[in-house]
mmCIF file as Biopython writes it, N, C-alpha, C and O atoms, coordinates in Angstrom:
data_model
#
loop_
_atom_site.group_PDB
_atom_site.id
_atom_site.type_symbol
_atom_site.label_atom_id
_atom_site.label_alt_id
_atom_site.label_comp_id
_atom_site.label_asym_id
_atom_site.label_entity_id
_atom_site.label_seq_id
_atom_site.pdbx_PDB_ins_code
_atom_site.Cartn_x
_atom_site.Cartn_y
_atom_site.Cartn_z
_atom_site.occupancy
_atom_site.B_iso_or_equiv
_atom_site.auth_seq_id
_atom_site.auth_asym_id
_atom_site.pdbx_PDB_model_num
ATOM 1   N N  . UNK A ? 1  ? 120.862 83.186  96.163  1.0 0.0 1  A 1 
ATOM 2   C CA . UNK A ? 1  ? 120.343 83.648  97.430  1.0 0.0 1  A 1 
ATOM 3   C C  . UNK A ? 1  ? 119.892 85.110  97.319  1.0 0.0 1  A 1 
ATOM 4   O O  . UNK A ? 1  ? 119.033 85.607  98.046  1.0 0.0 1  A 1 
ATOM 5   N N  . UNK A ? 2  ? 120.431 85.639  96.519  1.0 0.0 2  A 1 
ATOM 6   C CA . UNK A ? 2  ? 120.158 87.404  96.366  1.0 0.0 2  A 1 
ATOM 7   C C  . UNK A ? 2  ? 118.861 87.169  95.430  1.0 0.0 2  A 1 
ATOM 8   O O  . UNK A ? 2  ? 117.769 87.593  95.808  1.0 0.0 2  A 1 
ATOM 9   N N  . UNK A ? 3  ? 118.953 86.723  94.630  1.0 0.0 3  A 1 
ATOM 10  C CA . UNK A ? 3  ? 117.507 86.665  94.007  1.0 0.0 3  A 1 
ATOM 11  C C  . UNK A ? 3  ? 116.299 86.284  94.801  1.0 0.0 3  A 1 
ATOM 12  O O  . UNK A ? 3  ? 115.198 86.774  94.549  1.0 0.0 3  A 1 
ATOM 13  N N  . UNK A ? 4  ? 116.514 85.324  95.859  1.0 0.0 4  A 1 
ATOM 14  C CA . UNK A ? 4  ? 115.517 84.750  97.016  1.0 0.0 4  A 1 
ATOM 15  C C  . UNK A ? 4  ? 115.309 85.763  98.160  1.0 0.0 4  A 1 
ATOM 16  O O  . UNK A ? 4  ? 114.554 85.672  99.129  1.0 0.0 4  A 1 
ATOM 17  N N  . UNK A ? 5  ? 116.132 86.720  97.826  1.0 0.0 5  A 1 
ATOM 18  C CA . UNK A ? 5  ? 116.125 87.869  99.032  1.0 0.0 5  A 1 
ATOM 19  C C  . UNK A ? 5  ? 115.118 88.943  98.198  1.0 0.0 5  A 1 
ATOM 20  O O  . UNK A ? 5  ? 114.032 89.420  98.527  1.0 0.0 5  A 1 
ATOM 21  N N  . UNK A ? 6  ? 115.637 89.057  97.425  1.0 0.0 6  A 1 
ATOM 22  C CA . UNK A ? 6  ? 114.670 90.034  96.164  1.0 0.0 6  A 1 
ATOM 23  C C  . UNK A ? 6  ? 113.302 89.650  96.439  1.0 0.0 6  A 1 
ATOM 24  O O  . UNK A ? 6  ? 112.524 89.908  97.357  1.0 0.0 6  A 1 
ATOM 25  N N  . UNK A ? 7  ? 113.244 89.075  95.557  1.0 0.0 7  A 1 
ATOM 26  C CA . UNK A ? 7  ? 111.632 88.159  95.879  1.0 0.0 7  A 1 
ATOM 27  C C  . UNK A ? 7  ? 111.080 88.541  97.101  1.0 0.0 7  A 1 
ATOM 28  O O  . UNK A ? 7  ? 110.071 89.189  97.380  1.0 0.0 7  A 1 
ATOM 29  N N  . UNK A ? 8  ? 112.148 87.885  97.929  1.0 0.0 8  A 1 
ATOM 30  C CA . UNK A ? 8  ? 111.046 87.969  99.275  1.0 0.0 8  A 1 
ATOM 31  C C  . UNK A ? 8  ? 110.761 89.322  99.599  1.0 0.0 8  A 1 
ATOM 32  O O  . UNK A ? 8  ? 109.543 89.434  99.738  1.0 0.0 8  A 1 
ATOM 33  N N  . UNK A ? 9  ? 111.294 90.294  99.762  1.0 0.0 9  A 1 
ATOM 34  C CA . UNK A ? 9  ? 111.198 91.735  99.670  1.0 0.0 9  A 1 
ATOM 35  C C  . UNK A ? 9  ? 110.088 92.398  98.936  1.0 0.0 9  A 1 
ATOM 36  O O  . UNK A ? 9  ? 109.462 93.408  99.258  1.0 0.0 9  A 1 
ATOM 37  N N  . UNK A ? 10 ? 109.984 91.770  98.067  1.0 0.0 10 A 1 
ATOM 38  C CA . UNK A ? 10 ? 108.715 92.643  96.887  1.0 0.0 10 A 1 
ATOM 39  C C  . UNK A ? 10 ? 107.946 91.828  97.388  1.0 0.0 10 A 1 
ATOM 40  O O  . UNK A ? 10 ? 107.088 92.457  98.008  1.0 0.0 10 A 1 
ATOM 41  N N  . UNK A ? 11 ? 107.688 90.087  97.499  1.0 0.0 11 A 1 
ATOM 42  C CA . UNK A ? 11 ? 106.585 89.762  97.732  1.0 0.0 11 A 1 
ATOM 43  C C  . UNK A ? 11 ? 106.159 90.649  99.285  1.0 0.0 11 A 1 
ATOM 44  O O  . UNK A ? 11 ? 105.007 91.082  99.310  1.0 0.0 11 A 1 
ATOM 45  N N  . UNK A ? 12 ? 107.120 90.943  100.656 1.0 0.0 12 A 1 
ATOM 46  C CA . UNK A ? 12 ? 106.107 91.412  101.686 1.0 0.0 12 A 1 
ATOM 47  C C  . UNK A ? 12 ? 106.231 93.005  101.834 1.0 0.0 12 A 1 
ATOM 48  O O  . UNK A ? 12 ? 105.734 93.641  102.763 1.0 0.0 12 A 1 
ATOM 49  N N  . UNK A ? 13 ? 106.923 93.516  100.843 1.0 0.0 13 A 1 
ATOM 50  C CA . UNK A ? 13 ? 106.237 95.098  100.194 1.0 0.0 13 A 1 
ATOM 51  C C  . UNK A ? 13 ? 104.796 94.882  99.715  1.0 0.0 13 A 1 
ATOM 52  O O  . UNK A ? 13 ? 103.809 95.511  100.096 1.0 0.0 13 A 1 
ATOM 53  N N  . UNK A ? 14 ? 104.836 93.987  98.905  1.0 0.0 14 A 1 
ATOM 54  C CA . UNK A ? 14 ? 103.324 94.095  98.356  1.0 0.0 14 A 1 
ATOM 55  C C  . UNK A ? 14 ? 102.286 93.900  99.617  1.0 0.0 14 A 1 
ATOM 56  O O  . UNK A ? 14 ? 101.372 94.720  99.703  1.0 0.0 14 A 1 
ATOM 57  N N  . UNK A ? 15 ? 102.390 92.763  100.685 1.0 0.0 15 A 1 
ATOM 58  C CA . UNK A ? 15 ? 101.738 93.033  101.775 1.0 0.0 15 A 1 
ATOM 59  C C  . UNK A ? 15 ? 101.708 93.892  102.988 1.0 0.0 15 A 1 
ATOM 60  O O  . UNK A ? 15 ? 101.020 93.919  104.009 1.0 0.0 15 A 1 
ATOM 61  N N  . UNK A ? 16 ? 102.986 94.784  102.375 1.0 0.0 16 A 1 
ATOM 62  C CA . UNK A ? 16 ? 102.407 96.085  103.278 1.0 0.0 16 A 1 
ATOM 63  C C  . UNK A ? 16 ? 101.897 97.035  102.655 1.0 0.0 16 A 1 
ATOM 64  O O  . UNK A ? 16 ? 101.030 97.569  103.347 1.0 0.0 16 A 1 
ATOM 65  N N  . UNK A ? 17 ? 102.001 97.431  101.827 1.0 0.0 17 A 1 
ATOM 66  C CA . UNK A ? 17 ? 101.187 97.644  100.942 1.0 0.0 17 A 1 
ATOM 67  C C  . UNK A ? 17 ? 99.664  98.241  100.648 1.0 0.0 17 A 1 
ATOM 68  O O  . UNK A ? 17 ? 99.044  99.289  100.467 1.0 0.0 17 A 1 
ATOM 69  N N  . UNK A ? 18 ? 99.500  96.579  100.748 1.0 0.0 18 A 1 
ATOM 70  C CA . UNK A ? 18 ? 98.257  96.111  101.626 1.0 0.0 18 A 1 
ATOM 71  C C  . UNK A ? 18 ? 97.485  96.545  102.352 1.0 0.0 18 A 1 
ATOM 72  O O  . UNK A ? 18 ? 96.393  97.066  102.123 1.0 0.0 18 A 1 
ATOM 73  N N  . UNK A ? 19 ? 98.288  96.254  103.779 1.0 0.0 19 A 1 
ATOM 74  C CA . UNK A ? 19 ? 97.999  96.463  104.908 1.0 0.0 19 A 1 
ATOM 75  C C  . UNK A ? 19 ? 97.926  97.969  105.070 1.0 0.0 19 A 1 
ATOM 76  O O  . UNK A ? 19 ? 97.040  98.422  105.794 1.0 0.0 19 A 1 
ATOM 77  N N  . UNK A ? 20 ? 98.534  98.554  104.637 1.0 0.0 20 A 1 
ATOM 78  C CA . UNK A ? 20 ? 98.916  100.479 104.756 1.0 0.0 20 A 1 
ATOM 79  C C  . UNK A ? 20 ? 97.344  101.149 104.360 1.0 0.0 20 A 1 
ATOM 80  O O  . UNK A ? 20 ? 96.663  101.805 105.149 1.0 0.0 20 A 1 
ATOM 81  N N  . UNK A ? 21 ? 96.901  100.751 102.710 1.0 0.0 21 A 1 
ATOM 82  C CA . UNK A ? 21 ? 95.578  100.685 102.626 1.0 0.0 21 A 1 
ATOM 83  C C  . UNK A ? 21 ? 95.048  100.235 103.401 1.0 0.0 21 A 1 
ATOM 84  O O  . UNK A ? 21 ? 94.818  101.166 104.174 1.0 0.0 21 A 1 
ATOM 85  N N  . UNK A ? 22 ? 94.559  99.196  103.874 1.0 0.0 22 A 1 
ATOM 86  C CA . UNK A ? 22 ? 93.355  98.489  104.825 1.0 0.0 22 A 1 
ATOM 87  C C  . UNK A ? 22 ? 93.471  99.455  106.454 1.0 0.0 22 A 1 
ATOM 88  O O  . UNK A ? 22 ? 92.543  99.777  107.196 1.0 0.0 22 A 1 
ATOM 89  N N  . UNK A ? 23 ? 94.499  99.641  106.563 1.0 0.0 23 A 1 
ATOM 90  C CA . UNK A ? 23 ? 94.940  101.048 108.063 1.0 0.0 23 A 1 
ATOM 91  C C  . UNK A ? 23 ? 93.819  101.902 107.358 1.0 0.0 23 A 1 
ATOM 92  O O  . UNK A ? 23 ? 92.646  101.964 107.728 1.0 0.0 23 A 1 
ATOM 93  N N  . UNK A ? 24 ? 94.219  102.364 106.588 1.0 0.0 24 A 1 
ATOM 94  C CA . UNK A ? 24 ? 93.408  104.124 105.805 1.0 0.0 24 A 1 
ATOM 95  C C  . UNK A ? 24 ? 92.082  103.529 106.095 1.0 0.0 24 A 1 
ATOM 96  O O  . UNK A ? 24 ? 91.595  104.470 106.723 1.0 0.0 24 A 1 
ATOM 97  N N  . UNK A ? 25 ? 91.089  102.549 106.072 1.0 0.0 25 A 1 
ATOM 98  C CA . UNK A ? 25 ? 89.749  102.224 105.785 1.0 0.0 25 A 1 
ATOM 99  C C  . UNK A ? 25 ? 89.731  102.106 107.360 1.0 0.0 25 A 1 
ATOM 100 O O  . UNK A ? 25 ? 89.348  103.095 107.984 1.0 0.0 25 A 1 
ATOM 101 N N  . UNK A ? 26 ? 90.169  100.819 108.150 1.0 0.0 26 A 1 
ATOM 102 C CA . UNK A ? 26 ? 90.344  101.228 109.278 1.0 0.0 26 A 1 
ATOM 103 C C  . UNK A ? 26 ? 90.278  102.401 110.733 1.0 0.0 26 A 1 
ATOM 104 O O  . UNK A ? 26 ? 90.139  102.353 111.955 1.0 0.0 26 A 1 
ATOM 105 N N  . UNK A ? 27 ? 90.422  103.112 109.958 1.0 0.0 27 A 1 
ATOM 106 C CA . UNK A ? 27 ? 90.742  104.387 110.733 1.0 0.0 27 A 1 
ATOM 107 C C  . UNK A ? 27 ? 89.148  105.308 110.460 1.0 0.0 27 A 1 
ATOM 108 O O  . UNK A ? 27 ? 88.639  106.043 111.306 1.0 0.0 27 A 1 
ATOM 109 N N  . UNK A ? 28 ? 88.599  105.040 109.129 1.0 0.0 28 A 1 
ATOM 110 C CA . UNK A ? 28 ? 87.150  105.577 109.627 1.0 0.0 28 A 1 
ATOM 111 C C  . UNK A ? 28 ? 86.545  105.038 110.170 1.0 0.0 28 A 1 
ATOM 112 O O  . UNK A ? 28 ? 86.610  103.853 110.495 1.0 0.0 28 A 1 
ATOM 113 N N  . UNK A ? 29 ? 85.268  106.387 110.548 1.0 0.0 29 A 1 
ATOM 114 C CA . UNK A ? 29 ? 84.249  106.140 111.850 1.0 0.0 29 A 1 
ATOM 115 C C  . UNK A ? 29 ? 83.210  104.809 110.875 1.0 0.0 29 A 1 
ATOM 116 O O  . UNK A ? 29 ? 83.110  104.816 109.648 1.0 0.0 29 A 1 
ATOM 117 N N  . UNK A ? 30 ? 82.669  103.968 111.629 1.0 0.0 30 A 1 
ATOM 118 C CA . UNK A ? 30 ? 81.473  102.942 110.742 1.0 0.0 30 A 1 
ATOM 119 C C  . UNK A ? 30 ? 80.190  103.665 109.994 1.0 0.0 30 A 1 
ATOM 120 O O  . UNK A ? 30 ? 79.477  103.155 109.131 1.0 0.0 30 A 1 
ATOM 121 N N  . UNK A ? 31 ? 80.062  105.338 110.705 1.0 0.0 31 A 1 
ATOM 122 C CA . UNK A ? 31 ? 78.543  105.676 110.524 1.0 0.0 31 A 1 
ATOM 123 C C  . UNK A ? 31 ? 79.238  106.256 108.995 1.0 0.0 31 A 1 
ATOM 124 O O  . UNK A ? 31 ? 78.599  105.977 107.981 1.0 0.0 31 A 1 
ATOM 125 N N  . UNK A ? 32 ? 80.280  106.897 108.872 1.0 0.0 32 A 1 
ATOM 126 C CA . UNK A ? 32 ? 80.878  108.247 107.693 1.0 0.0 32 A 1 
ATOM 127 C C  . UNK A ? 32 ? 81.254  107.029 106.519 1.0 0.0 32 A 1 
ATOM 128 O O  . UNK A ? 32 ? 81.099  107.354 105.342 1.0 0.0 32 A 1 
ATOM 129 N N  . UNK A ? 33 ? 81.827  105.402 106.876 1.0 0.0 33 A 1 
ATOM 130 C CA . UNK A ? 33 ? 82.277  104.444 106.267 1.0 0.0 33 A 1 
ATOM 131 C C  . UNK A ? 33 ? 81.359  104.416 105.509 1.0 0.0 33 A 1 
ATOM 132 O O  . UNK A ? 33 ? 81.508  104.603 104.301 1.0 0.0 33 A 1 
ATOM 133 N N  . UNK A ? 34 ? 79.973  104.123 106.189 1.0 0.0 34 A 1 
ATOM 134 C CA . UNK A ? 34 ? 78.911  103.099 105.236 1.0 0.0 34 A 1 
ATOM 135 C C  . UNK A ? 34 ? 78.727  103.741 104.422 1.0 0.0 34 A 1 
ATOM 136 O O  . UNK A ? 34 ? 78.746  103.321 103.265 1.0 0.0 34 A 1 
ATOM 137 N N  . UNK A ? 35 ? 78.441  105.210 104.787 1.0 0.0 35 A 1 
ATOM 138 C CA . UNK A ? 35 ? 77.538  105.958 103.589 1.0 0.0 35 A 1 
ATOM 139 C C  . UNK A ? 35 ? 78.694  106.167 102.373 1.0 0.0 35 A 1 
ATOM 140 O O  . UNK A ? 35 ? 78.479  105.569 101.319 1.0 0.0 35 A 1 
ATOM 141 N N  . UNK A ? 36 ? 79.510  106.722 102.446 1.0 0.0 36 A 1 
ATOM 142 C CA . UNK A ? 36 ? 80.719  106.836 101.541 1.0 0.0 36 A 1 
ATOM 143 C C  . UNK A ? 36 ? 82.194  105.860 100.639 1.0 0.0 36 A 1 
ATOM 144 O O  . UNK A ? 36 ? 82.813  105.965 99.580  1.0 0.0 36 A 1 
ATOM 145 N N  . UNK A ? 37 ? 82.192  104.870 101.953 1.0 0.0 37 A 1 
ATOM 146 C CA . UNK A ? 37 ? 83.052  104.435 102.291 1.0 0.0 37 A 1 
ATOM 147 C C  . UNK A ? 37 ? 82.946  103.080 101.393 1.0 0.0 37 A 1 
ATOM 148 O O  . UNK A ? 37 ? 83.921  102.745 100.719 1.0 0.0 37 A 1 
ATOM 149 N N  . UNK A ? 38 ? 81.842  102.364 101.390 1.0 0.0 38 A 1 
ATOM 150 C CA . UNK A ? 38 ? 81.543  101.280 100.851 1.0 0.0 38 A 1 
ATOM 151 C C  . UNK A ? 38 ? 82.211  100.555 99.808  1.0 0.0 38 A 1 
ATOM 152 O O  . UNK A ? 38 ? 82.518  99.365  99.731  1.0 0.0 38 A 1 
ATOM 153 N N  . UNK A ? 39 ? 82.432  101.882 98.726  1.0 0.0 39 A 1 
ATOM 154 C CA . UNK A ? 39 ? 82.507  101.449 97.217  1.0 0.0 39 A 1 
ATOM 155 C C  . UNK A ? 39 ? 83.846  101.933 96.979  1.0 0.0 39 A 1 
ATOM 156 O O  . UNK A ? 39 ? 84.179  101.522 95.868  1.0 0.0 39 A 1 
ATOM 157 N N  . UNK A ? 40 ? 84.631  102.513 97.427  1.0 0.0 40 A 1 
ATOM 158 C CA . UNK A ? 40 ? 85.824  102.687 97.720  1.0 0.0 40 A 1 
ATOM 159 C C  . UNK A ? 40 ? 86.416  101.584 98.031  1.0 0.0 40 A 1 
ATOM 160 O O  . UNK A ? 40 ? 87.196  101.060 97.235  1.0 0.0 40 A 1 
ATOM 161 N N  . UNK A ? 41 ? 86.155  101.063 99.198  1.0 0.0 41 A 1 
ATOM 162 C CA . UNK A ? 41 ? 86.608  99.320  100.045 1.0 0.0 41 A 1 
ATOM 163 C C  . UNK A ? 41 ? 86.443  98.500  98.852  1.0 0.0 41 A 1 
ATOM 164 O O  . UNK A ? 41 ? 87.338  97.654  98.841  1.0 0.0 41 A 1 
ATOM 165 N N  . UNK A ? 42 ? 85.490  98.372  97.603  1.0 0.0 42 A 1 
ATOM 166 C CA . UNK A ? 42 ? 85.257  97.211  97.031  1.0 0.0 42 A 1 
ATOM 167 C C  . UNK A ? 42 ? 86.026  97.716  95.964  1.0 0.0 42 A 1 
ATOM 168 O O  . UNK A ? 42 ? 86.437  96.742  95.334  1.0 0.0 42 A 1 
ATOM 169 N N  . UNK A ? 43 ? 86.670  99.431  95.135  1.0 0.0 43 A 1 
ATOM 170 C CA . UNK A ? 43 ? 87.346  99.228  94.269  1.0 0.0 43 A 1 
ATOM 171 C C  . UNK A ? 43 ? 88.446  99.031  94.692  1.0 0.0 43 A 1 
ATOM 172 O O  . UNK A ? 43 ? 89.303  98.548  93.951  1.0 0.0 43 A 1 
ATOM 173 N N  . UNK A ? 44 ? 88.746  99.394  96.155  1.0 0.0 44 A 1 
ATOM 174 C CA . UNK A ? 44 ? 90.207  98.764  96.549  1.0 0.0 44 A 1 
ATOM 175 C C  . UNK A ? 44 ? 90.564  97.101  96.213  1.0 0.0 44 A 1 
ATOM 176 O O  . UNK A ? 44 ? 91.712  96.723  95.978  1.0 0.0 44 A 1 
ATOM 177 N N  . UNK A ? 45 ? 89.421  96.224  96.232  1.0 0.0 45 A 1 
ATOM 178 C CA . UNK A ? 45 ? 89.818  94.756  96.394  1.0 0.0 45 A 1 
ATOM 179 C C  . UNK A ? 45 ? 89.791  94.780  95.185  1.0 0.0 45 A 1 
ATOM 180 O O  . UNK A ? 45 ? 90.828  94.308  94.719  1.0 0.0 45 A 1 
ATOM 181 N N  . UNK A ? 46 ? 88.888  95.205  94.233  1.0 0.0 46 A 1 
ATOM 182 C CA . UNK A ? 46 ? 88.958  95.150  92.857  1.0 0.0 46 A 1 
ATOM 183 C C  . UNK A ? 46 ? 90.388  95.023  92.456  1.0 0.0 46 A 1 
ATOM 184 O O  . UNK A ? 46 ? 90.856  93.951  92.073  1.0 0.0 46 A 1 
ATOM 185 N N  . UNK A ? 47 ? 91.262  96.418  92.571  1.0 0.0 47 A 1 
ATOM 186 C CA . UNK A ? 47 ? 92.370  97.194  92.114  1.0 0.0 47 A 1 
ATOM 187 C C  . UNK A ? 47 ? 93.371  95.777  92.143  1.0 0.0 47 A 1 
ATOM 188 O O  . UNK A ? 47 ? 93.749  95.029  91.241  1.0 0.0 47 A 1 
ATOM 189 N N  . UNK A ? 48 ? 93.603  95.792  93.611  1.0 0.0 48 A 1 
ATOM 190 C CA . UNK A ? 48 ? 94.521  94.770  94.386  1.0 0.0 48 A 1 
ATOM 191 C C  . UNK A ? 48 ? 94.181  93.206  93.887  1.0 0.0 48 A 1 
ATOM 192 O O  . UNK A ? 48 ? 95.237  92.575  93.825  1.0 0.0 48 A 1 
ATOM 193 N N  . UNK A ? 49 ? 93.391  92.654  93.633  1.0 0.0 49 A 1 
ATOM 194 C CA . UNK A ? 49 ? 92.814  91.998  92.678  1.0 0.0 49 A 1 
ATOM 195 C C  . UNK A ? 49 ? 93.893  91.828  91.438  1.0 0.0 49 A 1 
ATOM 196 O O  . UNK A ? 49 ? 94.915  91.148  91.338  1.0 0.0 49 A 1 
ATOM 197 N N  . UNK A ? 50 ? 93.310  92.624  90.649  1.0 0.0 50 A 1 
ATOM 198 C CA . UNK A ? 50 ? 94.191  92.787  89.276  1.0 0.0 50 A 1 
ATOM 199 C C  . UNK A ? 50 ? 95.398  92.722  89.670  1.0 0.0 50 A 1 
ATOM 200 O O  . UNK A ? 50 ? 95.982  91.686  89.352  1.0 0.0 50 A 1 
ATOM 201 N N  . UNK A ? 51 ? 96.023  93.540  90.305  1.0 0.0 51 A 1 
ATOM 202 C CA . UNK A ? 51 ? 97.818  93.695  90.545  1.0 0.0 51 A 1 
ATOM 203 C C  . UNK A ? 51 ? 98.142  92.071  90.863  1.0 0.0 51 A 1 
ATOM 204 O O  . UNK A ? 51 ? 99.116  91.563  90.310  1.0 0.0 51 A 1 
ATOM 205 N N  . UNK A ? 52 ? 97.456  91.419  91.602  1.0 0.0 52 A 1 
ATOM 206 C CA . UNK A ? 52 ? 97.934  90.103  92.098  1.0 0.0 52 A 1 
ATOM 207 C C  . UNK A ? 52 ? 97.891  89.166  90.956  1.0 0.0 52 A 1 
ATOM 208 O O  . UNK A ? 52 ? 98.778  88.363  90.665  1.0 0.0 52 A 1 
ATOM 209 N N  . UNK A ? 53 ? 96.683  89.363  90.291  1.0 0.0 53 A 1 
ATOM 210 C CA . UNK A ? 53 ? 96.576  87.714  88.628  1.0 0.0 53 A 1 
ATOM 211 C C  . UNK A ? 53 ? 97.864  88.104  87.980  1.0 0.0 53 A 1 
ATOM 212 O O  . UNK A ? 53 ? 98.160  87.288  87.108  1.0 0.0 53 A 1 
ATOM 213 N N  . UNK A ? 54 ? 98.585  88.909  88.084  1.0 0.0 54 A 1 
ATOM 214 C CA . UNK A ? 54 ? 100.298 89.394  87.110  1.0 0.0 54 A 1 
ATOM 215 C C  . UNK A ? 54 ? 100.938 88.948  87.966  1.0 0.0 54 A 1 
ATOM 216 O O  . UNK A ? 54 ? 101.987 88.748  87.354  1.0 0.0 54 A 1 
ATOM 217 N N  . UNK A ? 55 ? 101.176 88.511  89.309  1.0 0.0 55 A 1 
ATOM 218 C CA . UNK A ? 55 ? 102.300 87.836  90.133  1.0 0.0 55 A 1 
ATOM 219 C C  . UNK A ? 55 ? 102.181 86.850  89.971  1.0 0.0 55 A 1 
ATOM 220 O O  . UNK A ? 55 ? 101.252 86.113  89.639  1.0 0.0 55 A 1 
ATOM 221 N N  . UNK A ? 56 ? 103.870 86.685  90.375  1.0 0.0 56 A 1 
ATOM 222 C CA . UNK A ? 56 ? 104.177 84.541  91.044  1.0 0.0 56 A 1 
ATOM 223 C C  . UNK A ? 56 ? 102.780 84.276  92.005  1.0 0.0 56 A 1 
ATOM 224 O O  . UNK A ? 56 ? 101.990 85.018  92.589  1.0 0.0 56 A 1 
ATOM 225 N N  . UNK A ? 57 ? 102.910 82.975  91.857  1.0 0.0 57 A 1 
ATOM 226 C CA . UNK A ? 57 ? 101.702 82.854  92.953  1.0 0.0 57 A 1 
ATOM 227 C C  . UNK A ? 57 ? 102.367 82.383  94.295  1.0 0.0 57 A 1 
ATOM 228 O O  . UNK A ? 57 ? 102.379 81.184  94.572  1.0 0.0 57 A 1 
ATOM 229 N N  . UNK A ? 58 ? 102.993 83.445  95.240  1.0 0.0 58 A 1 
ATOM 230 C CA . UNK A ? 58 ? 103.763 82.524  96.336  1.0 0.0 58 A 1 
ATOM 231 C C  . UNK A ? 58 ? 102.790 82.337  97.763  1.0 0.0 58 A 1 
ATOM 232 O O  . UNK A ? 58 ? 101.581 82.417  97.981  1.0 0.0 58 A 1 
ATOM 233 N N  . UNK A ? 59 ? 103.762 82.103  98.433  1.0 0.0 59 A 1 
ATOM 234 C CA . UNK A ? 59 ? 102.248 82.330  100.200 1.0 0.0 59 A 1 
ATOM 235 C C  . UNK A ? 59 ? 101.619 83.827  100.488 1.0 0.0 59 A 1 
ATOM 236 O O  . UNK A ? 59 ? 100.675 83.961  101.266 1.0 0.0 59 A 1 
ATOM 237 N N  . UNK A ? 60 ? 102.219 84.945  99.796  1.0 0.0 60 A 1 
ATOM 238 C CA . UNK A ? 60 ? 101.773 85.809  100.359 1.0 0.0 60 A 1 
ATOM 239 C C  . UNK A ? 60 ? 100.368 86.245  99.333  1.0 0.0 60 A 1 
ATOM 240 O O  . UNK A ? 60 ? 99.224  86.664  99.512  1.0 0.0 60 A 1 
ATOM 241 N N  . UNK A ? 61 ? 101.226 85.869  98.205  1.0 0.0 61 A 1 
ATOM 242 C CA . UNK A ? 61 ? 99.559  86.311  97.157  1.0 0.0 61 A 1 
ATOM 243 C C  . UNK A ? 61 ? 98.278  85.601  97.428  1.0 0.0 61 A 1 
ATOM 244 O O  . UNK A ? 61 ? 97.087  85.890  97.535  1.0 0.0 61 A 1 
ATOM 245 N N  . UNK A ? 62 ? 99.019  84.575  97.489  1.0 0.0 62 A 1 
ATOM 246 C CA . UNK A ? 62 ? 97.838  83.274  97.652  1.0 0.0 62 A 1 
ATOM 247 C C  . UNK A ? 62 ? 97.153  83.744  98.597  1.0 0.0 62 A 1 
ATOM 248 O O  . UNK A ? 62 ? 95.961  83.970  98.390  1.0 0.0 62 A 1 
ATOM 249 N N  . UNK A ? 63 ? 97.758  84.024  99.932  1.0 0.0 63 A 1 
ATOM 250 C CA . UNK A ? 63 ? 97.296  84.664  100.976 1.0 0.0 63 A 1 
ATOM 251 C C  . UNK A ? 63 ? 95.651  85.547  100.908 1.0 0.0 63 A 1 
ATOM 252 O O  . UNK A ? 63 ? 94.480  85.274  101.170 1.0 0.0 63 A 1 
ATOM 253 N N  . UNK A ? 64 ? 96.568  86.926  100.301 1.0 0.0 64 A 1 
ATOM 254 C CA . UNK A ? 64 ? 95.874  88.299  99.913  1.0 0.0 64 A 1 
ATOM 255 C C  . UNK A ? 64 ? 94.692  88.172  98.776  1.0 0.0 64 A 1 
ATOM 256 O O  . UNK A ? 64 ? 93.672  88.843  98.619  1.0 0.0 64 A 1 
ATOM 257 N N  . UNK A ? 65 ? 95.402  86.662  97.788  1.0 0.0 65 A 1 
ATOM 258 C CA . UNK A ? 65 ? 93.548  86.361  96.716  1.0 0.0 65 A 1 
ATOM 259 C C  . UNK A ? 65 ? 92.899  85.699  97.695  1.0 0.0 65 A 1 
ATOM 260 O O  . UNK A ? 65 ? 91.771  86.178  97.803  1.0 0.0 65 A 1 
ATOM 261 N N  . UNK A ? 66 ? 93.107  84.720  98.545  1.0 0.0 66 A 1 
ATOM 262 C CA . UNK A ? 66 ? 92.373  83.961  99.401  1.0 0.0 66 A 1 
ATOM 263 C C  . UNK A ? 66 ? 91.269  85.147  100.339 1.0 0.0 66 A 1 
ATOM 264 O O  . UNK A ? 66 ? 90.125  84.804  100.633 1.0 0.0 66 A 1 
ATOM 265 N N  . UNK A ? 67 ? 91.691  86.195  100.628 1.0 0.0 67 A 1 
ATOM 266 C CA . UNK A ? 67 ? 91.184  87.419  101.801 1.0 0.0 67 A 1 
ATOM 267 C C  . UNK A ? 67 ? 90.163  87.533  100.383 1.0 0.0 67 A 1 
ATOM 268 O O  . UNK A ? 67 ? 89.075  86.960  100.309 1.0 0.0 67 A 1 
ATOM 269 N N  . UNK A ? 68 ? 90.704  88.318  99.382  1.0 0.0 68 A 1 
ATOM 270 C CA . UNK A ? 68 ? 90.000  89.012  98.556  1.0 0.0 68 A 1 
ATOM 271 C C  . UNK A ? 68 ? 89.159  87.938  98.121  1.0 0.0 68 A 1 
ATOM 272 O O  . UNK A ? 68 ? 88.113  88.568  97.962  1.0 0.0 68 A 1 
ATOM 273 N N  . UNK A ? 69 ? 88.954  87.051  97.894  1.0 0.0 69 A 1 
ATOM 274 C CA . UNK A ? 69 ? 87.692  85.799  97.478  1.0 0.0 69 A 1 
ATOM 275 C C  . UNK A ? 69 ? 86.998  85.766  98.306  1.0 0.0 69 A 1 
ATOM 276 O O  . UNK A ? 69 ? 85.805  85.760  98.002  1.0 0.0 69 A 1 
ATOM 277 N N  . UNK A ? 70 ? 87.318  85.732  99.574  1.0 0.0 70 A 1 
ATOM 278 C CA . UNK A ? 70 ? 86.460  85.775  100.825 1.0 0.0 70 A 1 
ATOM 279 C C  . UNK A ? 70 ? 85.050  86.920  100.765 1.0 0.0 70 A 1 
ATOM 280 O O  . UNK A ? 70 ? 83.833  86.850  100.587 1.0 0.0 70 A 1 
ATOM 281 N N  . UNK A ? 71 ? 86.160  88.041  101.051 1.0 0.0 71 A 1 
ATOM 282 C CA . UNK A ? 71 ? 85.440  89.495  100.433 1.0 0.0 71 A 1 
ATOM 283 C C  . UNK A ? 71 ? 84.148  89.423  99.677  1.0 0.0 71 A 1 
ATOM 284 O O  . UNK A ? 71 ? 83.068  89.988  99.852  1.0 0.0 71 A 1 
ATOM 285 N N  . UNK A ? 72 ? 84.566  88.579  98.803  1.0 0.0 72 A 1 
ATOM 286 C CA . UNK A ? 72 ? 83.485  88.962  97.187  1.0 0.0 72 A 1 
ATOM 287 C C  . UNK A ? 72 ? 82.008  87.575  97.567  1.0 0.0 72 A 1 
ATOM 288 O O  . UNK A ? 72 ? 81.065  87.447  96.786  1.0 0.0 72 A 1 
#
C-alpha cells in the first residue's frame, strides 16, 4: 500500500507540475504571447514530452501524452 501511495504522489506531482507551467503561459496577455510566446509553449510540450516516454504509463501520463498529441 505504501508503494501505491508513492506512485500515486509522483504520478499527480508530475501533473502539477504541469499544470504550474501551463498557469505561467496562461497568465500572458494573447497580443505579448503570440509574438514571443509561441515557441516557448511548443518547447514546453516538447520538454514534457520526453519526461513522460521514461514513465509507467498510468491515467495521468496517458492523460498529459493524450493533451500533448492533441497539441502537435
Amino acid at each position: 500500500m505504501k508503494d501505491e501511495l508513492e506512485e500515486s504522489n509522483q504520478t499527480w506531482g508530475l501533473f502539477e507540475e504541469f499544470k504550474k507551467e501551463m498557469d505561467v503561459f496562461a497568465k500572458e496577455e494573447w497580443l505579448t504571447f503570440r509574438k514571443k510566446g509561441y515557441f516557448a509553449f511548443q518547447d514546453f510540450f516538447l520538454n514534457q514530452a520526453d519526461k513522460m516516454k521514461a514513465l509507467p504509463k498510468n491515467v495521468v501520463v496517458k492523460f498529459l501524452m493524450k493533451l500533448i498529441e492533441d497539441y502537435k
